[in-house]
C-alpha positions as CSV (number, residue, x, y, z in Angstrom):
1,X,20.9,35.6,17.3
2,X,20.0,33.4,14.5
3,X,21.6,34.0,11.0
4,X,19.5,35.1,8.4
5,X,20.3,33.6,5.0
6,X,18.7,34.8,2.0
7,X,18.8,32.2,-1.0
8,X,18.0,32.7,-4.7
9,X,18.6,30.8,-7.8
10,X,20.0,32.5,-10.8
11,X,18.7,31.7,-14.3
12,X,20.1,32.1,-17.3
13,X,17.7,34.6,-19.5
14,X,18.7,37.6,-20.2
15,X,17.1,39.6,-17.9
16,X,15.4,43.4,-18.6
17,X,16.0,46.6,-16.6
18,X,12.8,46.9,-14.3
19,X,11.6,48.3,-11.0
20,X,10.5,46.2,-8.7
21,X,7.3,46.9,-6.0
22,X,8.7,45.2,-2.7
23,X,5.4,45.9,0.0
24,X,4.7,49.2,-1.3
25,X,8.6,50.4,-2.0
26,X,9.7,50.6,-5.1
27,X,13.5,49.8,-5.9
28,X,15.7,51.6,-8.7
29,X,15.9,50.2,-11.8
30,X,17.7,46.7,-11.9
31,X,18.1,43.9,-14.0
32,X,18.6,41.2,-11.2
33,X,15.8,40.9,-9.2
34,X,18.1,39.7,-6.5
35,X,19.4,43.2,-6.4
36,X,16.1,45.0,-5.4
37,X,15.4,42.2,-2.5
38,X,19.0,41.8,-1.5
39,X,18.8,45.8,-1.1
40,X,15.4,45.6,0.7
41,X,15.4,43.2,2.6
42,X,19.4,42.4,3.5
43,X,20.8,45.9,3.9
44,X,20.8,45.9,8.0
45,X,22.2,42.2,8.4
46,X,25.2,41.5,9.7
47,X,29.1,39.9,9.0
48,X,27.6,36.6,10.4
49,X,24.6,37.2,7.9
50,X,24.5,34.9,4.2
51,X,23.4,36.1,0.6
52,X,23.5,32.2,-1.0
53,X,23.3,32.6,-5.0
54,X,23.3,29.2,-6.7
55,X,24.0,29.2,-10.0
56,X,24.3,26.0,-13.1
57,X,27.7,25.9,-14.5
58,X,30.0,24.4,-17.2
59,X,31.8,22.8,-14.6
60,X,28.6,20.7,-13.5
61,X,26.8,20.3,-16.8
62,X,29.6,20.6,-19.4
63,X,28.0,23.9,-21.1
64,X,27.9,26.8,-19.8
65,X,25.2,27.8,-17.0
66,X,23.8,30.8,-15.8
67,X,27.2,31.3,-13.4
68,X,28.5,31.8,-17.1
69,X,25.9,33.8,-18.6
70,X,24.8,35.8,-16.2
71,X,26.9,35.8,-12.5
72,X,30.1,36.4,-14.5
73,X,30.3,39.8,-16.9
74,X,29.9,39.4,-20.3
75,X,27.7,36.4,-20.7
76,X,24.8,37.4,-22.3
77,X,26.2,37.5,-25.9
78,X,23.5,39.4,-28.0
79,X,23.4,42.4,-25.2
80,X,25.0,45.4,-26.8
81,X,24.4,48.0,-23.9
82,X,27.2,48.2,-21.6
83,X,25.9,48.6,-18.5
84,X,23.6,45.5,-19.4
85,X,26.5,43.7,-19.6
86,X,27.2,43.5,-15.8
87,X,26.9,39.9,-14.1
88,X,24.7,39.9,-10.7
89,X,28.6,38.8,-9.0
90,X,29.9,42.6,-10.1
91,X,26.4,44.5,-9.4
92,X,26.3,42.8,-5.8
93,X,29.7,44.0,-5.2
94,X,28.7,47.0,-6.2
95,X,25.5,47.2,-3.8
96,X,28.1,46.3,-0.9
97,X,30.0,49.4,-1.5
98,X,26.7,51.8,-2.0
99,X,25.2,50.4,1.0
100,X,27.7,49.0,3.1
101,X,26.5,45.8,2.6
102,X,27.6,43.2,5.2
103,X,26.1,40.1,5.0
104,X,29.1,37.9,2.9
105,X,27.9,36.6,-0.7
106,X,28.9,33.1,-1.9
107,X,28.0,32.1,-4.7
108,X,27.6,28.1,-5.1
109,X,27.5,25.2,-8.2
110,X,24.7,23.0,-8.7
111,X,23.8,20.8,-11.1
112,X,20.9,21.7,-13.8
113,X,17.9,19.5,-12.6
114,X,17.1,17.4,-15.4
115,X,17.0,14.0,-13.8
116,X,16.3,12.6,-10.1
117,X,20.1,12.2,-9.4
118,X,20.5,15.7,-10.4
119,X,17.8,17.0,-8.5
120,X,19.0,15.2,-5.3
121,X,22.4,16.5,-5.7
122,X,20.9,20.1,-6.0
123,X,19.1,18.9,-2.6
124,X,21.8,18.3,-0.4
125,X,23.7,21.5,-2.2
126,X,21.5,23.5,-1.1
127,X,20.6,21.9,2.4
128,X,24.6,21.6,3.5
129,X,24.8,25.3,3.3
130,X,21.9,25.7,6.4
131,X,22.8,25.8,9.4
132,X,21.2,25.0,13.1
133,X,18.4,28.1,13.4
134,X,19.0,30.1,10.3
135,X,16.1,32.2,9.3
136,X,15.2,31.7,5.2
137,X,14.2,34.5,3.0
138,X,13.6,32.4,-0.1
139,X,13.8,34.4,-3.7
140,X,12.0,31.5,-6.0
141,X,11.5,33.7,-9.1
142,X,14.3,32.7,-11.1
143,X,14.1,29.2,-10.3
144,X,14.1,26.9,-13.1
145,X,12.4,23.2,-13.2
146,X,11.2,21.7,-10.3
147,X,13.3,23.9,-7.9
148,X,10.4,25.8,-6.6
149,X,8.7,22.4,-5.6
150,X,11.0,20.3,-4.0
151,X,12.6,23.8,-2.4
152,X,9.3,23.9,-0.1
153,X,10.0,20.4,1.0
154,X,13.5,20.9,1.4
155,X,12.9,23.5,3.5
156,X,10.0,22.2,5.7
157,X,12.3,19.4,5.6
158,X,15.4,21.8,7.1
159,X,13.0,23.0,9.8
160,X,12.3,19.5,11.8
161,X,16.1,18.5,11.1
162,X,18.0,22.0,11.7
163,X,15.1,24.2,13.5
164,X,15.5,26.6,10.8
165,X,12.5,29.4,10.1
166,X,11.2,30.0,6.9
167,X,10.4,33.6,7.1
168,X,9.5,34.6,3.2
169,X,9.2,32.9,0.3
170,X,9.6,35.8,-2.7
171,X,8.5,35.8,-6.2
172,X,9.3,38.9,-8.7
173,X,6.6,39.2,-11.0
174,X,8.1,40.7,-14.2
175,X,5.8,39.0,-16.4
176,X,2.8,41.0,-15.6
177,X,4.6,43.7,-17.7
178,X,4.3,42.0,-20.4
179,X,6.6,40.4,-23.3
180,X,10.7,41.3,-22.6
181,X,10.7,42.7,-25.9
182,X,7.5,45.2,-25.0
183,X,8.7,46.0,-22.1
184,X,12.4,46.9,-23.2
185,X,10.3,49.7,-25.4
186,X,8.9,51.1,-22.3
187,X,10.4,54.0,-20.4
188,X,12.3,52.1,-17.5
189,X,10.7,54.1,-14.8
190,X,7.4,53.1,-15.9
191,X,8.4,49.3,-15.4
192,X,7.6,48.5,-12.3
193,X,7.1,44.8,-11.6
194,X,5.0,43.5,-8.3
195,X,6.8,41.1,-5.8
196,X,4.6,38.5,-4.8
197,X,4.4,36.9,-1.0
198,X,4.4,33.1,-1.7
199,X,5.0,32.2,2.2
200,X,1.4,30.9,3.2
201,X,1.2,28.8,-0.1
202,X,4.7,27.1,1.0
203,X,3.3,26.5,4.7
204,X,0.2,24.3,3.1
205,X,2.6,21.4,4.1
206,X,3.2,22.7,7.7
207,X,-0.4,23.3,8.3
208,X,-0.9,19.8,6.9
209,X,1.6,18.2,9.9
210,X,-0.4,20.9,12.3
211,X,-3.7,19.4,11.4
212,X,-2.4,16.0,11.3
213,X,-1.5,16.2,15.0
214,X,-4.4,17.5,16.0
215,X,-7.0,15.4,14.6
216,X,-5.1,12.0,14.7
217,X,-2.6,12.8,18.3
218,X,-4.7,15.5,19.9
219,X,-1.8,17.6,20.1
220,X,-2.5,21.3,19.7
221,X,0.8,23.1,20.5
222,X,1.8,22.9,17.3
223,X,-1.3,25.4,16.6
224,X,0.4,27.9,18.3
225,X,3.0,27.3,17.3
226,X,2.0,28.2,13.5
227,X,0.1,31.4,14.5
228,X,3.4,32.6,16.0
229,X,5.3,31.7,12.9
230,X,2.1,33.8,10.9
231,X,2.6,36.6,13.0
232,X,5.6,38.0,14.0
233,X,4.6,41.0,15.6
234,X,1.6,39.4,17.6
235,X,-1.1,41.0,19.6
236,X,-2.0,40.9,22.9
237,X,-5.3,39.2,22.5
238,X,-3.7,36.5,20.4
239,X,-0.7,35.7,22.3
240,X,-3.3,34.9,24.8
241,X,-5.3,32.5,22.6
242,X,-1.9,30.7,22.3
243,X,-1.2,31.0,25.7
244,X,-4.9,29.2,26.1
245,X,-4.3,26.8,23.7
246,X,-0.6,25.7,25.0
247,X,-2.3,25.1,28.0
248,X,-4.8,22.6,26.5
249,X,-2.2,20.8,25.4
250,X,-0.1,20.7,28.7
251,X,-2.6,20.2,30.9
252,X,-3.4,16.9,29.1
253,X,0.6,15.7,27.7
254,X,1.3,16.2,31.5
255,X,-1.9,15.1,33.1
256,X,-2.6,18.2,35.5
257,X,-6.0,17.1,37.0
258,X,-6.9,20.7,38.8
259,X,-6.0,22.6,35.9
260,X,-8.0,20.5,33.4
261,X,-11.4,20.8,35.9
262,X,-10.8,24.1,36.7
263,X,-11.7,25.1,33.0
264,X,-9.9,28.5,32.8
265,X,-7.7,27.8,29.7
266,X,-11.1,27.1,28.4
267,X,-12.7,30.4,28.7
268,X,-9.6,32.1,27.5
269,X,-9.5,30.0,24.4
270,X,-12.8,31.1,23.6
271,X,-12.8,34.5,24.5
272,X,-9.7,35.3,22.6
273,X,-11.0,33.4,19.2
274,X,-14.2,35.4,19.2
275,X,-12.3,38.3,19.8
276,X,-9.4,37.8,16.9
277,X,-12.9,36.8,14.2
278,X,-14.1,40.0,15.8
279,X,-11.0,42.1,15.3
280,X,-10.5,40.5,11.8
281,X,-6.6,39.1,12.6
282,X,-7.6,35.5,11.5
283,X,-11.0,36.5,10.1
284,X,-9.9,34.9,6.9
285,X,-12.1,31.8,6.3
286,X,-10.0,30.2,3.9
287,X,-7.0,31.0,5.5
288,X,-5.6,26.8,7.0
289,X,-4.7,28.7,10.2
290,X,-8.3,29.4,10.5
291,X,-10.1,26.4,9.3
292,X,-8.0,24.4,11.9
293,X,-8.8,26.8,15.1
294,X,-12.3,25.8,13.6
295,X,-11.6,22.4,13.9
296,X,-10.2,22.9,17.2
297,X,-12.7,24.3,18.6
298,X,-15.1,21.8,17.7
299,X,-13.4,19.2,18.7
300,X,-13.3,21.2,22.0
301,X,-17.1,21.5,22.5
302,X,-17.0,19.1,25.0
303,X,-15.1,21.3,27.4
304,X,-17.0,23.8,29.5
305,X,-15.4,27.9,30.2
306,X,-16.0,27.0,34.3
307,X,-14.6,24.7,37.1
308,X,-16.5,21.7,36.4
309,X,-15.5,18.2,36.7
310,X,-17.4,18.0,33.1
311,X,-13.6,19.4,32.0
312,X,-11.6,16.2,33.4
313,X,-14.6,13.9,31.7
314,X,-14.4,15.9,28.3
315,X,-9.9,15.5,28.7
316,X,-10.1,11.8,29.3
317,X,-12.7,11.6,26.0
318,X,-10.3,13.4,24.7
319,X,-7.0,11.5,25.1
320,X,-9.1,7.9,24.1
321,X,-10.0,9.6,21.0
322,X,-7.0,10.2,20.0
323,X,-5.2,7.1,21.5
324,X,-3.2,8.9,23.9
325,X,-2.8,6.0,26.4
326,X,-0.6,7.5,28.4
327,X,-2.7,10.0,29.7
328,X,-6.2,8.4,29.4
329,X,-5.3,5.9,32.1
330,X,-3.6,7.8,35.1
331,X,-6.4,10.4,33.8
332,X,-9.2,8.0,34.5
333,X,-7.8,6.4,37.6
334,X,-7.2,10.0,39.6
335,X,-10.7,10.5,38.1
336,X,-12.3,7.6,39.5
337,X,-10.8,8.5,42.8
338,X,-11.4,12.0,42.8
339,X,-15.3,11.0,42.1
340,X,-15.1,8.4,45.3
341,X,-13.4,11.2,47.5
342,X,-16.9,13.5,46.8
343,X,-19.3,10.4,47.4
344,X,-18.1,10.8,50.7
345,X,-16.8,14.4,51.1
346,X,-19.2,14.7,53.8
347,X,-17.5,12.3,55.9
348,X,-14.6,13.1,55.8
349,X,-15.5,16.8,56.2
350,X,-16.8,15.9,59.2
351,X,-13.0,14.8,60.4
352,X,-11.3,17.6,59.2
353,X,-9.3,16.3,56.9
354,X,-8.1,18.0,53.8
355,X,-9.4,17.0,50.0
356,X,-5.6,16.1,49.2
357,X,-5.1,13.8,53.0
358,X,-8.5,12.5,51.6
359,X,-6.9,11.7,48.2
360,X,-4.1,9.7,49.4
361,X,-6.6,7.7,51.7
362,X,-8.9,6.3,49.0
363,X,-6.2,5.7,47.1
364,X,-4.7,3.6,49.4
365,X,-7.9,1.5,50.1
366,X,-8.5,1.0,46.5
367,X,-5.5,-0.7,46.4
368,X,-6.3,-3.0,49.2
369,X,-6.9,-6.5,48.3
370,X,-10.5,-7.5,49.8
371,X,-9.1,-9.7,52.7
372,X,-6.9,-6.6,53.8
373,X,-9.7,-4.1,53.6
374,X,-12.6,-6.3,55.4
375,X,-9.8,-6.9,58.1
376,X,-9.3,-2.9,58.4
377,X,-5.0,-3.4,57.7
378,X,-4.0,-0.2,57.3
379,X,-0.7,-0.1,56.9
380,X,0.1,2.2,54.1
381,X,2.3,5.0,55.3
382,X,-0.6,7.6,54.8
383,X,-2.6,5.9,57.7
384,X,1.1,7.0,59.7
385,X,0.3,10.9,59.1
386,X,-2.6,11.5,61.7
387,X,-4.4,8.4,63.7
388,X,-7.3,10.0,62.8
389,X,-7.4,8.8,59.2
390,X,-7.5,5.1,60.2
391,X,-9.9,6.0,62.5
392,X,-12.4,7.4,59.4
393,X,-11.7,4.7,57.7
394,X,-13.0,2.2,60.3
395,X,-16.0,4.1,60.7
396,X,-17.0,4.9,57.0
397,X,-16.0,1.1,56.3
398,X,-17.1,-1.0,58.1
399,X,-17.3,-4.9,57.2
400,X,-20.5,-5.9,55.3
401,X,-21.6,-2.0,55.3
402,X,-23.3,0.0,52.3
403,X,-20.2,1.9,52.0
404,X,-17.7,-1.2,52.2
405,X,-19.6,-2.7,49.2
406,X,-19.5,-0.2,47.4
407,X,-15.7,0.2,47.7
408,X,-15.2,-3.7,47.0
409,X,-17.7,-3.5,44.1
410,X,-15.7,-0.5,42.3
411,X,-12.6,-2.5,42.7
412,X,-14.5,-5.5,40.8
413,X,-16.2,-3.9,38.0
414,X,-13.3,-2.1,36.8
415,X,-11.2,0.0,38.8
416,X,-8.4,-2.7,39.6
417,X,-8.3,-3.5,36.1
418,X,-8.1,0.1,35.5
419,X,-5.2,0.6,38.1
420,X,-3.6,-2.6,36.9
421,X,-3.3,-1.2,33.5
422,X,-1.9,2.0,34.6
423,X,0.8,0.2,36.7
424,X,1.5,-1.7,33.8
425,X,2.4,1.4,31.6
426,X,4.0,3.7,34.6
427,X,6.3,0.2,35.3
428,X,7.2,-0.4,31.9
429,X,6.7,-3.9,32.4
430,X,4.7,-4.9,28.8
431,X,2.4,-6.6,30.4
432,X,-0.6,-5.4,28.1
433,X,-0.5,-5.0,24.4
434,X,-1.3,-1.8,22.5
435,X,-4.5,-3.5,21.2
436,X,-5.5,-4.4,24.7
437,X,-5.0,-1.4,26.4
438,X,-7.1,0.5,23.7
439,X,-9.6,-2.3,23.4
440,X,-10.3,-2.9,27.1
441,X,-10.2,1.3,28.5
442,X,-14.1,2.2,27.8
443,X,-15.4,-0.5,28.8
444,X,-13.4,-0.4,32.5
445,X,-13.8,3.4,33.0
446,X,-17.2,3.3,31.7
447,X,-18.1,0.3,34.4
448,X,-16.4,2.7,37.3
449,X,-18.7,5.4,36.2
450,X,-21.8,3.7,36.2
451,X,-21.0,2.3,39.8
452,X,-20.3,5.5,41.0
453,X,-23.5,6.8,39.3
454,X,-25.6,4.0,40.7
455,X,-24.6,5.0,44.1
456,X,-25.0,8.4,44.6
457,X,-28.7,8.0,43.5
């Protein structure tokens, strides 16, 4: 199980008795904020479980800090009530004992924040204490200076480097009571102070990375990824718009030709959005979640919701928009062949021979130097399965034939540059540069379909 670890920074006001409105449950009267969440949300967490407070202190800044003032009892020297007197360290003991607390409490030094070296130091503070896949529940109201800002990025930054979750970022409202001073007049069961969701806000930066990916790499996992992380307790229909929208990314990443055409992850992706606007579980327009499913779909207009081979077209468009080279080029060449094997399914319906047997043959003859092919040298190890394939392929080919041009002409207007290219990259051999594997793909794919085109009319 991952740890959870809840984190607050203590300040060093002093702090008025309140009530505090945690989703619709209301706590007892505290004067630490940290009380009402720690008791809300930490109460069934575990030995292995962390309660983090980080406080300023005399020992960091030479006066004292709010470990002084307000962790310690005693420190708030104008308080003349007693029980105000209490530091957070004392109440949280307390809280252990009242609800058998188990999650263990540090308390940790950092440095005030009022220059960059400070505010570093205060950054790896806080960061050494995470650990690999700690979940985050993130009490911000007491943080002082720019604490609250670079905490986001610290933990965004925590989640690619240590896999931790940010699960709630918290924020007690008090000041919607009014001034300290008003409210202290108030009868204390009155006070009661909203606590404020900030998680969304803090994800603007991960939806940022999510949208980045999509519109500049074409990867979409990360999509689903961030809906999952939105919603913990998922439904149905939108575990299986993820599940559609995982499979857009695989297919492509991992080049799966049948699954791309067949178009099925397609008609799930769109079923499944209309039905979550529908349902109102991501009907929020301005939500980022929702403006970038918008995107994505868009950007997936070329795809059809049916087997067509308009699906492996719209994936290879796809991957060259978004300079996937890696999959653009295998793409296009099992494209290209896949197109020849239907030019002539006829044919090779007519031997009996199975679409995949039928694969493997014109890829072997589009690999054939000229010479080899007029002379019918078929020698690759597929023409060893069954004598009937060379067989075919004398008969379909034949020197100086309609067909046998056509073969030798792809091979010449793109497709061996094409297959060259894909060698090239599946080798590792650096034959081609970056810029002249991106520059010189449309125009040789683009040549193969027009061939191909040109034929069958």
């Amino acid at each position: 199980m991952p740890r959870k670890v809840f984190i607050s920074f203590l300040g060093t006001n002093n702090y008025v008795q309140c009530r505090y409105d945690i989703h619709g449950v209301v706590s007892a009267p505290v004067r630490f904020v940290q009380e009402a969440l720690i008791e809300h949300i930490c109460k069934d967490w575990t030995e292995e479980d962390r309660i983090l407070i980080f406080c300023t202190s005399k020992e960091k800044s030479g006066e004292n800090g709010s470990k002084e003032i307000n962790w310690f009892d005693n420190g708030q020297s104008r308080i003349t009530d007693e029980s105000e007197k209490i530091g957070l360290q004392h109440r949280l003991q307390d809280l252990q004992t009242r609800i058998g607390l188990k999650a263990q409490i540090e308390e940790h030094d950092i440095e005030a924040g009022f220059s960059e070296e400070e505010i570093w130091d205060i950054f790896d503070t806080v960061y050494a204490k995470l650990q690999f896949d700690d979940q985050i529940y993130f009490d911000v109201t007491h943080a002082f200076r720019s604490i609250p800002l670079f905490s986001i990025v610290l933990f965004n930054y925590s989640k690619f480097m240590k896999d931790t979750r940010l699960v709630s970022i918290m924020y007690g409202a008090f000041e919607k009571l009014g001034a300290a001073f008003k409210v202290k007049e108030q009868p204390v069961e009155g006070r009661i102070a909203p606590v404020i969701n900030l998680t969304n806000i803090a994800r603007l930066q991960e939806y940022n990375q999510v949208a980045s990916e999509l519109i500049t790499f074409g990867r979409v996992k990360s999509i689903s990824d961030s809906i999952y992380y939105k919603n913990d307790e998922a439904s149905d229909d939108l575990c299986c718009l993820c599940e559609a929208i995982d499979e857009l990314d695989e297919y492509i990443a991992t080049i799966q030709l049948e699954n791309i055409r067949h178009g099925e992850y397609v008609k799930r992706f769109h079923k499944y959005l209309q039905r979550m606007r529908d349902s109102g579980e991501i009907a929020d327009a301005s939500h980022p979640i929702t403006k970038i499913l918008d995107k994505l779909e868009e950007e997936m207009s070329s795809f059809v919701p049916r087997d067509d081979i308009q699906n492996i077209e719209a994936a290879i468009e796809w991957a060259n928009r978004h300079g996937m080279i890696l999959q653009e080029y295998p793409l296009a060449e099992e494209y290209i062949i896949y197109r020849i094997v239907y030019v002539f399914h006829e044919k090779w319906s007519e031997y009996d021979i199975s679409e995949s047997d039928s694969r493997e043959i014109f890829a072997s003859i589009m690999g054939m130097k000229d010479r080899d092919f007029d002379n019918m040298k078929l020698t690759d190890r597929v023409f060893q399965k069954d004598e009937i394939f060379p067989r075919f392929v004398r008969n379909t080919f034949p020197r100086n034939s309609v067909n046998a041009t056509f073969i030798k002409e792809m091979k010449r207007c793109g497709y061996s540059e094409l297959r060259l290219r894909r060698n090239s990259l599946a080798h590792a051999n650096g034959k081609y540069s970056y810029q002249d594997l991106t520059d010189k793909f449309l125009d040789v794919y683009s040549n193969c379909i027009d061939v191909i085109c040109n034929f069958e009319n």
